[in-house]
Backbone bond lengths (Angstrom), bond angles and torsions (degrees), N, CA, C in turn:
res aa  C-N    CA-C-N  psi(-1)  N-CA   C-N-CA  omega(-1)  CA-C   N-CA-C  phi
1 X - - - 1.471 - - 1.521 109.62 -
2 X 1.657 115.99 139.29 1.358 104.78 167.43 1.291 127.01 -70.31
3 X 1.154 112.55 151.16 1.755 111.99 151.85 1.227 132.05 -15.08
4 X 0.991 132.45 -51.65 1.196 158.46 172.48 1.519 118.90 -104.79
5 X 1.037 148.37 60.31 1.649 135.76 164.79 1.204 126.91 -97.23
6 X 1.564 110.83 126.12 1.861 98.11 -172.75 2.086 66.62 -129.11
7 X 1.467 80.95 122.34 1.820 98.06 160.91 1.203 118.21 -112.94
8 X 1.311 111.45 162.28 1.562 131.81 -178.63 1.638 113.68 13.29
9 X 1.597 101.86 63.96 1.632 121.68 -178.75 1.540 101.86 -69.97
10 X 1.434 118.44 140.82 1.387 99.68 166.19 1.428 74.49 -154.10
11 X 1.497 127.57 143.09 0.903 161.35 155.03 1.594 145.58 -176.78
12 X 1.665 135.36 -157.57 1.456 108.10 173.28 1.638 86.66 176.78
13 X 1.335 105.24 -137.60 1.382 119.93 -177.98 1.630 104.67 -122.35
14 X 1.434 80.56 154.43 2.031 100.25 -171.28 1.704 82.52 43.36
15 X 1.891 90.65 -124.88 1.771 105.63 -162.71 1.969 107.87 -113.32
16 X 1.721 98.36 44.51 1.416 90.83 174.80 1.148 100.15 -122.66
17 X 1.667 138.22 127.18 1.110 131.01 179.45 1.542 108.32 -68.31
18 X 1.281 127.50 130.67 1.600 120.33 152.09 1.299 110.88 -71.08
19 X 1.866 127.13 -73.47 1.139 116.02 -167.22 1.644 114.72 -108.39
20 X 1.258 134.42 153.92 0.829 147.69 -120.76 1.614 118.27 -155.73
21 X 1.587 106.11 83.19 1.773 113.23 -176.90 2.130 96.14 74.87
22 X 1.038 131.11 46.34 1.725 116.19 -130.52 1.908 75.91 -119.02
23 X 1.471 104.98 121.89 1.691 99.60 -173.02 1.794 94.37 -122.24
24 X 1.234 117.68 125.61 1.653 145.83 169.81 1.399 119.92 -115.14
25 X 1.322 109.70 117.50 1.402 102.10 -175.68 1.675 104.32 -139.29
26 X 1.311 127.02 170.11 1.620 110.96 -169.04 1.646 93.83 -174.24
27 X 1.469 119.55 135.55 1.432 121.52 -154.64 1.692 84.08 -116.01
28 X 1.074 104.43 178.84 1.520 108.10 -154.27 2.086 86.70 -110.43
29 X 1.543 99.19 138.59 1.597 89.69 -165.51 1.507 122.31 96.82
30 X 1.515 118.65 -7.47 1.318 126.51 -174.69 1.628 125.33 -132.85
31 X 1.383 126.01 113.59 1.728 92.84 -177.07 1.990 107.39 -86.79
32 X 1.228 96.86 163.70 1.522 118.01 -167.16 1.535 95.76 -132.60
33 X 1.201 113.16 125.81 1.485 118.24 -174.76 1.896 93.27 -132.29
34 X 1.763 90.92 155.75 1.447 94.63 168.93 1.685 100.35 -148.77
35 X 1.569 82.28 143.43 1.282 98.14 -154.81 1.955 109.73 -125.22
36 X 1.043 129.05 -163.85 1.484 109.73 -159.19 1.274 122.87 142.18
37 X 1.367 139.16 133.88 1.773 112.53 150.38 1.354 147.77 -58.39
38 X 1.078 122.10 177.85 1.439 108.85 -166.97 1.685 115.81 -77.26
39 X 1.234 120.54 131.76 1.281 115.57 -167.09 1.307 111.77 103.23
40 X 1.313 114.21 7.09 1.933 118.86 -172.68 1.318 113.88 -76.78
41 X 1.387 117.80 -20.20 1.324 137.90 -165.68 1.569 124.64 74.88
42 X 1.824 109.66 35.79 1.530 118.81 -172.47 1.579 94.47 -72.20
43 X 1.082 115.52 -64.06 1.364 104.61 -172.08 1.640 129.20 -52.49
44 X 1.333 106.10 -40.94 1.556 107.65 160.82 1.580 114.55 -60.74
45 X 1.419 151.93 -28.26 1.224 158.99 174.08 1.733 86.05 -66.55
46 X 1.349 115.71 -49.04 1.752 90.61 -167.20 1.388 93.42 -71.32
47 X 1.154 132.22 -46.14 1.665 125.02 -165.78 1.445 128.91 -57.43
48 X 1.438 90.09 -26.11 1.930 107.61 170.91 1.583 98.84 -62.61
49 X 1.510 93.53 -64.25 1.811 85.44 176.16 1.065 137.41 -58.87
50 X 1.632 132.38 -23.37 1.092 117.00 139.51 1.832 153.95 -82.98
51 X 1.816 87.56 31.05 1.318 104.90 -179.41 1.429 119.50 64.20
52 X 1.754 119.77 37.08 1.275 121.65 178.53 1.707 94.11 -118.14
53 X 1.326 109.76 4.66 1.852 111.13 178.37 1.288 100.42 -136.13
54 X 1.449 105.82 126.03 1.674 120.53 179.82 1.424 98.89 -79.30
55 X 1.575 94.60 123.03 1.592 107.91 163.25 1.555 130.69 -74.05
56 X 1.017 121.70 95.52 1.407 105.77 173.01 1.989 125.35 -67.87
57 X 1.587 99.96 -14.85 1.336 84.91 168.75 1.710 78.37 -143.23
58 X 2.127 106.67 -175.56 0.916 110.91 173.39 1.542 120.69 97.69
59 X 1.243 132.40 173.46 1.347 135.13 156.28 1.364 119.74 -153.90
60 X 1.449 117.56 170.92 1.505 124.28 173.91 1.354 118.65 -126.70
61 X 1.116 103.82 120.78 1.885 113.14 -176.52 1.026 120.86 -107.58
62 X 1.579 138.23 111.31 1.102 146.45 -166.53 1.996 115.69 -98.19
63 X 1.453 128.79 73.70 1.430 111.91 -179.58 1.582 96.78 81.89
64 X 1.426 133.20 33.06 1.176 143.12 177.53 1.800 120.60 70.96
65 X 1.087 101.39 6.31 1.606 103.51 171.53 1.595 105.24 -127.42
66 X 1.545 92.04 133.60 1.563 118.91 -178.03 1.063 115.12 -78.15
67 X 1.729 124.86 103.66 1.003 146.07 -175.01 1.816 120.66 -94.72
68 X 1.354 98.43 25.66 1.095 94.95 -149.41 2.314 113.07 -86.70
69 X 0.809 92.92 -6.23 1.433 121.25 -177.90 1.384 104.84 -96.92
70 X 1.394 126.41 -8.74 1.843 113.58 -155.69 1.654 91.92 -98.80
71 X 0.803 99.66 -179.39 1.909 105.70 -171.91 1.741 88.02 -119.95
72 X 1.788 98.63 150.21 1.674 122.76 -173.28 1.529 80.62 -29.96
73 X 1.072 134.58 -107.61 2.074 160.09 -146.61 1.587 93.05 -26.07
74 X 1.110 98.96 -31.79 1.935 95.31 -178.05 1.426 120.04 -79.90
75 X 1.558 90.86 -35.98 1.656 104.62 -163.65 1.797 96.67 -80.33
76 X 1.496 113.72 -7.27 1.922 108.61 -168.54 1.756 85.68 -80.52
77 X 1.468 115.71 -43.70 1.649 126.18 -149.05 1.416 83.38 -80.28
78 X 1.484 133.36 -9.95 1.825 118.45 176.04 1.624 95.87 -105.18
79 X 1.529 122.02 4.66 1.709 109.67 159.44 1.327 110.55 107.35
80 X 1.844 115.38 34.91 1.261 130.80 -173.55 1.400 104.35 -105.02
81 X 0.952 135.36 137.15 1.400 141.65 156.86 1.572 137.39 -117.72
82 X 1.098 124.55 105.71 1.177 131.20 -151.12 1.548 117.72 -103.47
83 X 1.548 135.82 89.69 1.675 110.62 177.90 2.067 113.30 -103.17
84 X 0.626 94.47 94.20 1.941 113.93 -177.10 2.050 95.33 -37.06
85 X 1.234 100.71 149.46 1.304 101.39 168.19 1.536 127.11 -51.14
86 X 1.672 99.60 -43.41 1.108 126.21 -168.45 1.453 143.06 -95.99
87 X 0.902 160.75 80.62 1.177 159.84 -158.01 1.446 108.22 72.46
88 X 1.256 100.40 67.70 1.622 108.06 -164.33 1.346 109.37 -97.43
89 X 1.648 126.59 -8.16 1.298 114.86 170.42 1.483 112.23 -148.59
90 X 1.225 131.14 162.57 1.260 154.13 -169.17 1.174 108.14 -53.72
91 X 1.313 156.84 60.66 1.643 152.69 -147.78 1.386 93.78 -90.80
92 X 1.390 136.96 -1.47 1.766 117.55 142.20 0.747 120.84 -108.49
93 X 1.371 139.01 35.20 1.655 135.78 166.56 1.670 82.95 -124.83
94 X 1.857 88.89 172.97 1.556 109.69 -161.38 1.713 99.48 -95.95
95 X 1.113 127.73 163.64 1.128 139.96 162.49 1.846 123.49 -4.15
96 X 1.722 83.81 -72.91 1.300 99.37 -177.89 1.851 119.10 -83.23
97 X 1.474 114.61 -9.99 1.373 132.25 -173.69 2.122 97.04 -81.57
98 X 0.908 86.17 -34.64 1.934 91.77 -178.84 1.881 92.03 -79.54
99 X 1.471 95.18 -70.79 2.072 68.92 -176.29 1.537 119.80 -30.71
100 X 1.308 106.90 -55.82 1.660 135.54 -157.50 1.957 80.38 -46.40
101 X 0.898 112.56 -41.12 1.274 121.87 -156.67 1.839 114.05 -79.28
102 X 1.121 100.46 -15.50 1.387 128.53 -172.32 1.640 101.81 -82.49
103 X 1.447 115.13 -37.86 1.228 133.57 178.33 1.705 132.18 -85.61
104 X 1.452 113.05 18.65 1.058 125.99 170.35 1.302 123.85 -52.83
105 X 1.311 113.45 -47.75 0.986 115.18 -176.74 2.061 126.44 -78.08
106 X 1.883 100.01 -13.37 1.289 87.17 152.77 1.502 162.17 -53.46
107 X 0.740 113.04 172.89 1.765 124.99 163.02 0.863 122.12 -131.89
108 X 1.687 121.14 110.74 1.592 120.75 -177.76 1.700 92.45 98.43
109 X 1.512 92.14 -171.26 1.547 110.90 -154.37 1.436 97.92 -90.08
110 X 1.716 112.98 163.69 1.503 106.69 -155.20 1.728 80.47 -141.64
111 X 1.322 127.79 -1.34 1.321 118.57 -175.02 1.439 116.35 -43.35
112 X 1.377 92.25 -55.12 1.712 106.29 164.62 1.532 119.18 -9.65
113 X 1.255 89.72 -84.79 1.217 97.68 178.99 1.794 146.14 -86.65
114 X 1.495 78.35 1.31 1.987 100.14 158.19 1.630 99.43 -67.94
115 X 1.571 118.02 -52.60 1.265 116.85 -174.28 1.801 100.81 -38.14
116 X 1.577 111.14 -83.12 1.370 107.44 -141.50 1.337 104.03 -75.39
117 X 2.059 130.45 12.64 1.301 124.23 154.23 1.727 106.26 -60.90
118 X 1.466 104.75 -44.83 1.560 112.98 -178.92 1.457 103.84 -34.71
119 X 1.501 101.77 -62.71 1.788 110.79 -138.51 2.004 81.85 -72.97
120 X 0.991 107.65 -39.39 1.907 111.78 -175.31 1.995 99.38 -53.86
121 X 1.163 114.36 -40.30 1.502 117.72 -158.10 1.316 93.90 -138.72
122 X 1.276 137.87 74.94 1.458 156.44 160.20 1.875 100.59 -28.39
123 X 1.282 77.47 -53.41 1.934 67.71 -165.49 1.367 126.95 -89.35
124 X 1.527 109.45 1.50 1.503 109.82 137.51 1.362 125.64 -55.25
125 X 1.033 126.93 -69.58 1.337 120.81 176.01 1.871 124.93 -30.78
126 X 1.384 97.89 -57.90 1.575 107.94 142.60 1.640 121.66 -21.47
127 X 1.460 95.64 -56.78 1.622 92.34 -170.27 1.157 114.44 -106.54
128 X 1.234 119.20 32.45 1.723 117.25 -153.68 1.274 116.94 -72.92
129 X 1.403 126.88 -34.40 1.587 149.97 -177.01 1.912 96.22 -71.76
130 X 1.337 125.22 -29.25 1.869 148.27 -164.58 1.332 70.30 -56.22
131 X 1.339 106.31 172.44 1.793 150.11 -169.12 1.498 88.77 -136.51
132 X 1.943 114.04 124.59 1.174 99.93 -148.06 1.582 86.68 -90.77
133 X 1.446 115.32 0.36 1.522 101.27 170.14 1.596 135.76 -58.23
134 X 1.145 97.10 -22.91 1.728 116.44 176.94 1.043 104.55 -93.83
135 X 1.152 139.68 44.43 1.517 137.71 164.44 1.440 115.27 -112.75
136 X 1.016 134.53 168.84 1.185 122.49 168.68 1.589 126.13 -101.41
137 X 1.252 130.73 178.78 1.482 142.69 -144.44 1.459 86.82 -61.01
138 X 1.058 129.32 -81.30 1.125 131.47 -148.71 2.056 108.89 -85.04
139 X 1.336 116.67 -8.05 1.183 116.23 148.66 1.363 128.63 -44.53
140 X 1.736 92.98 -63.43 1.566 109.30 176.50 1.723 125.78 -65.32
141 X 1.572 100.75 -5.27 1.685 107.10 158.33 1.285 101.20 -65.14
142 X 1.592 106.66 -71.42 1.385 115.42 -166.68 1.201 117.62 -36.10
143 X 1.657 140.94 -26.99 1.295 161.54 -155.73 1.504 89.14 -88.63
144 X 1.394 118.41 -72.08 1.268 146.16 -171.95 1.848 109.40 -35.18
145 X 1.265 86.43 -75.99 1.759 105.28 160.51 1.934 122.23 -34.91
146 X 1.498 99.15 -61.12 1.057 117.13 -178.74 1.673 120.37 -46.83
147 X 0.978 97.86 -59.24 1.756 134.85 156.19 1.323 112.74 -20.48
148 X 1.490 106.08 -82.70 1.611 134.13 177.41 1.961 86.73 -49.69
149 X 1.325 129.15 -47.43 1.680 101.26 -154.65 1.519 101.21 -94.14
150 X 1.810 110.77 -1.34 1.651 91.90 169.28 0.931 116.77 -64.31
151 X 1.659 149.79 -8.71 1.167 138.01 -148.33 1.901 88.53 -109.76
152 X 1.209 117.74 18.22 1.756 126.93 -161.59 1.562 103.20 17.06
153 X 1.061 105.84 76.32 1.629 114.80 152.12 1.177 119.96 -65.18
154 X 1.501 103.97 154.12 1.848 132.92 -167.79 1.749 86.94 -84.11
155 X 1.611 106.45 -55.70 0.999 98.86 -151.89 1.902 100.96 -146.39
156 X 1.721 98.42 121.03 1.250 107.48 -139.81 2.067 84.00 -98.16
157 X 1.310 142.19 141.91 0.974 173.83 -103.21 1.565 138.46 -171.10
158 X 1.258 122.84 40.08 1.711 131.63 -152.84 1.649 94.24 -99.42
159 X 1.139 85.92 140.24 1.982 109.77 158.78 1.251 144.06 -117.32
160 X 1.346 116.99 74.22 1.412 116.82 -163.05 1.273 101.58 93.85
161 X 1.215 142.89 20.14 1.704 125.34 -178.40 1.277 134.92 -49.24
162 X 1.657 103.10 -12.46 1.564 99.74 166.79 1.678 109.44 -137.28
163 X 1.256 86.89 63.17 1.672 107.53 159.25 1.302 121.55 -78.26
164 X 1.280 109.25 118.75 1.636 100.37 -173.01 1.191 134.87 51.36
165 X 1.198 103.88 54.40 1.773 125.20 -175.72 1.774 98.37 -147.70
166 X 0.990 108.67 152.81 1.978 134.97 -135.02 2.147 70.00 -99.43
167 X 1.422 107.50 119.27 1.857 115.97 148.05 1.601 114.34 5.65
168 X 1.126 97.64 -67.29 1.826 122.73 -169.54 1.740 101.45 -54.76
169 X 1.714 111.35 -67.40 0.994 119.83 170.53 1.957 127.75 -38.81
170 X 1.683 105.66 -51.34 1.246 125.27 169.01 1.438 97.28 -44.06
171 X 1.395 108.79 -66.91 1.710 115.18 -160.27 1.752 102.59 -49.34
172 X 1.196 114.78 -41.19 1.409 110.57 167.39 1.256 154.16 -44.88
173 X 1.798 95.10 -51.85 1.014 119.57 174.42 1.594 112.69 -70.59
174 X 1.449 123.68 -49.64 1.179 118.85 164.84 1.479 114.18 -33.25
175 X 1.363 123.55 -71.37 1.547 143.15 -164.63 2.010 84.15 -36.08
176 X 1.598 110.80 -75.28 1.149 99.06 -172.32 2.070 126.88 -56.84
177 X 1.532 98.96 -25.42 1.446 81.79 168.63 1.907 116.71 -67.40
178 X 1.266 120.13 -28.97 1.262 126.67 -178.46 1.679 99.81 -59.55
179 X 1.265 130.52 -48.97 1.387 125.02 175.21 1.754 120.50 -56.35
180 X 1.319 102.03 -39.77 1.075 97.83 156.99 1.445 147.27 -50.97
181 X 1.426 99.15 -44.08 1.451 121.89 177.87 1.451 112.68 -72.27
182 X 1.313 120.36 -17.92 1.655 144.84 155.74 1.631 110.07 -39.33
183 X 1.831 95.74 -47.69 1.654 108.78 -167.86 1.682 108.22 -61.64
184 X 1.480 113.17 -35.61 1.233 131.76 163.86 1.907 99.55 107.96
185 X 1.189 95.58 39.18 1.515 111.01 165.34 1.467 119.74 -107.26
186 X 1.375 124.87 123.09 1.156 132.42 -160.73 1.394 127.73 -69.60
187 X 1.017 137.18 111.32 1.619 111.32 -146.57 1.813 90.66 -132.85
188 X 1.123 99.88 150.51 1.799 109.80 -146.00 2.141 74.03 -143.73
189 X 1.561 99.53 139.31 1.096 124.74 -177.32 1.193 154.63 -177.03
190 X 1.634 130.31 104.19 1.256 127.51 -159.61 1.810 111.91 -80.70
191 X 1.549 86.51 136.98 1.740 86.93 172.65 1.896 103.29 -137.13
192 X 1.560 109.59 164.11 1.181 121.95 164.77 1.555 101.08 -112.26
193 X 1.177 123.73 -15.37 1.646 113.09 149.02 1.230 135.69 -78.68
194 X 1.882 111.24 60.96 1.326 117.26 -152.75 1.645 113.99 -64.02
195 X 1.798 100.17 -36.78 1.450 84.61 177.74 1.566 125.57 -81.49
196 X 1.167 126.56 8.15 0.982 135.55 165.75 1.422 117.20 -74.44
197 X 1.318 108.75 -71.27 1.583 105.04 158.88 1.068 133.19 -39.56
198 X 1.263 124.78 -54.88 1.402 111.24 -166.02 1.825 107.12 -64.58
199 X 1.214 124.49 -10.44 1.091 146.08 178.12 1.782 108.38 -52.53
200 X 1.111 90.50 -19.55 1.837 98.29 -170.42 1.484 113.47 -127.86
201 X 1.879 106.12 -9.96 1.290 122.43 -176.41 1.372 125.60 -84.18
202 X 1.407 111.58 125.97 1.586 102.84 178.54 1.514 142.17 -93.03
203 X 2.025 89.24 8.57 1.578 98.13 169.64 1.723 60.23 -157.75
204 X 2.005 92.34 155.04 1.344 101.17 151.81 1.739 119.14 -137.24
205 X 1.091 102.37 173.51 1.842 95.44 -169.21 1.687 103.46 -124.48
206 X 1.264 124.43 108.38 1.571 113.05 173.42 1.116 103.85 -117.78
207 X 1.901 84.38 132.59 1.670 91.02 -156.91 1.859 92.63 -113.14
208 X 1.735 115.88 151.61 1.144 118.60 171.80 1.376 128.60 -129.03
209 X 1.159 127.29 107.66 1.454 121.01 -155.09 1.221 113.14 49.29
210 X 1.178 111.68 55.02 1.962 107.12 169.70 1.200 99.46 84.12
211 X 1.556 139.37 -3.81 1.404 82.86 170.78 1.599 89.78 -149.48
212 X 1.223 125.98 171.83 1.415 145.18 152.30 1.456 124.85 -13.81
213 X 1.460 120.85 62.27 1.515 113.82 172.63 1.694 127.06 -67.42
214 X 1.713 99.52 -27.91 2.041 94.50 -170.88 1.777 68.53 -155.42
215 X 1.676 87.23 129.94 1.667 92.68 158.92 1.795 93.21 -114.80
216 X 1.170 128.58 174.22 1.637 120.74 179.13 1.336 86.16 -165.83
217 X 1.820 99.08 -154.95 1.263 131.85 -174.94 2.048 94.85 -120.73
218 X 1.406 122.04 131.39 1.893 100.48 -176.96 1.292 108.16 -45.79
219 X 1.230 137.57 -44.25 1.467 151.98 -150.75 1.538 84.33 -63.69
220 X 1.748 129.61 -56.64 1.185 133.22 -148.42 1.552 99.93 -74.66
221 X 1.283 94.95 -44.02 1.958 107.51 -163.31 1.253 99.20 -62.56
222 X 1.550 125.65 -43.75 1.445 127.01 170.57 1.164 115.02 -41.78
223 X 1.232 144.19 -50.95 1.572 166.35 -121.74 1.750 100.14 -127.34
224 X 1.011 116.31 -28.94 1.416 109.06 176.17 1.380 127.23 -66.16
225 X 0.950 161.68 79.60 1.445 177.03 -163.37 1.649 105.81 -24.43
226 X 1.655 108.66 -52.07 1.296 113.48 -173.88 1.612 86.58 -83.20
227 X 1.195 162.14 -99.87 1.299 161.22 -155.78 1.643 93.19 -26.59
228 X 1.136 136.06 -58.69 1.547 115.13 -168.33 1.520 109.71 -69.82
229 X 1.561 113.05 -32.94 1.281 111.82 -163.35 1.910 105.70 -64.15
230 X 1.567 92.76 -32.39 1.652 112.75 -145.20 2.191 96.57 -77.49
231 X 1.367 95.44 -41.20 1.946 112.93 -156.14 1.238 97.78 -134.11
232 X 1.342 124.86 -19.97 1.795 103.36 -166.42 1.901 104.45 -114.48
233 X 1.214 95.23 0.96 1.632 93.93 174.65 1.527 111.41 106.49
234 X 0.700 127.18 -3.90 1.544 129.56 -150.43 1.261 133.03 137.83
């Protein structure tokens, strides 16, 4: 079993299912991206997994224990890490007050690991005293990110992370999720820059109306004829 397995998910909001029998899985050391058009239900598949979408069928297994009942706050303290598209950081606290903040849930000293957010995101540290509202788009990922790994997650969790951030920026941000994935933390992730992603991905998931059309290897999903023709443009 992987690290990560949430099988035959089917759930949504109130009584409409979004996804549908919908299976995600992600080995620790690897990123796993899912990819899709808009309306596929990628982002709800990450939210099931992090226990912010009631399953009506299915489960989620975290490192061989079924987590599938525990609420988000439980699932961070079993090594989940979560950064939301949206309002992902504190825009009146300073730099280092949003990490600091990331770290609630420790015990003991976290300097540690403020350091190697630093050495990962240089120009936080730079800005650490900054108001993370005055930063720019893709700063305030980095914030976002940063955040999500004080709590040292098993298994790190992004949505859209390079939404509306300039090519250059993307190219970055990837580079640093790949360092991460170095750390041998599993990092699970939705993009609408599918061919980009999967570019760095070591399984990918395209999902269609809820559910599972091509699971692969990125290298494979790239290479597939119907996947480029169908989602990647060509």
């Amino acid at each position: 079993m992987s690290f990560l397995a949430s099988e035959g998910m089917t759930g949504g909001y109130g009584g409409a299912d979004i996804i549908r029998r919908c299976t995600i899985e992600a080995e620790q050391g690897e990123v796993a991206v899912i990819v899709g058009p808009n309306g596929a239900g990628k982002s709800t598949a990450m939210k099931a997994i992090f226990g912010m979408v009631m399953l009506r069928e299915g489960a989620v297994v975290l490192d061989g224990e079924d987590i599938t009942r525990l609420s988000p706050q439980e699932r961070v303290r079993k090594g989940m890490g979560f950064v939301p598209q949206e309002r992902n950081v504190f825009t009146t606290m300073t730099v280092q007050e949003n990490l600091e903040m990331g770290a609630y849930i420790r015990e003991g000293g976290t300097a540690d690991t403020m350091a190697r957010v630093f050495d990962l995101f240089p120009i936080l540290k730079e800005r650490r005293r900054q108001l993370a509202g005055e930063l720019s788009g893709g700063q305030r990922q980095q914030v976002a990110i940063g955040r999500a790994l004080m709590t040292e997650p098993r298994l790190l969790m992004l949505d859209e992370p390079t939404a509306g951030v300039s090519p250059v920026v993307m190219d970055d941000l990837f580079d640093r999720i790949l360092e991460i994935r170095a750390t041998g933390i599993a990092i699970l992730m939705v993009e609408q820059n599918a061919a980009q992603a999967l570019t760095i991905a070591d399984r990918g998931f395209v999902l269609v109306t809820g559910q599972n059309r091509h699971t692969d290897t990125g290298a494979a999903l790239l290479a597939d004829p119907e996947v480029r023709r169908s989602f990647l443009g060509g």
